[in-house]
N, C-alpha and C positions, 0 to 999 in steps of 0.2 A: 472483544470487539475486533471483528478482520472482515476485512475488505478484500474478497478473490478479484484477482487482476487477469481476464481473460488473453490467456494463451498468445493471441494475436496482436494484444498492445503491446503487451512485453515479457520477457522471462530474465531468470536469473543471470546474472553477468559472469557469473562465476562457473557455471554447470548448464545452462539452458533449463533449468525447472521453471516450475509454475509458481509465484511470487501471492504474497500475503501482506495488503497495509496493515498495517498493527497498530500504528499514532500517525498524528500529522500535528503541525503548530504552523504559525503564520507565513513560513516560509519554506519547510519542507514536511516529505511524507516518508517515514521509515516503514520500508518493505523487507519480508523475510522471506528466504525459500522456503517452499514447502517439502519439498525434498528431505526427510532425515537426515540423509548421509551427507547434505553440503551443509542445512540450513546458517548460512551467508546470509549478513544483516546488515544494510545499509541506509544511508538517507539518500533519496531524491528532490528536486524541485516538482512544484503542484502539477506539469505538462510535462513531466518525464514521461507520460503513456500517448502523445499527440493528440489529446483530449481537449486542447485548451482549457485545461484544470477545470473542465465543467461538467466530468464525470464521477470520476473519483475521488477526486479533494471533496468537493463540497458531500459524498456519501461519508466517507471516513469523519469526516470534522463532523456531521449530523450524527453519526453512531456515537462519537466521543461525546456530544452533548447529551442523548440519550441515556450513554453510560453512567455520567455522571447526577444525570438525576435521577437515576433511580439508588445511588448509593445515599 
């Protein structure tokens, strides 16, 4: 389960690459570079991307429900 963060909400803080959610839980969203040669892994809050966490948060948290019902 990854969530592509387009280009122009945000990129990596560490190298400027193009970012990958990977989890989210009640308060934040772990993003990874896509990048090989940084991939840089960190947490952010749900409006780290100026979305008003009503982009992103709530697709990654619906793919993690998904995910886990299909397990």
């Amino acid at each position: 389960m990854h969530v592509k963060v387009n280009l122009r909400d945000g990129r990596c803080r560490s190298c400027g690459g193009a970012l990958v959610i990977v989890a989210a839980d009640d308060a934040t969203m772990t993003v990874e570079c896509a990048n090989d040669q940084c991939a840089d892994s960190y947490d952010v809050e749900p409006d780290a991307f100026h979305d008003g966490a009503m982009v992103y948060y709530p697709a990654v948290l619906a793919a993690q429900m998904e995910a886990n019902d299909e397990d």
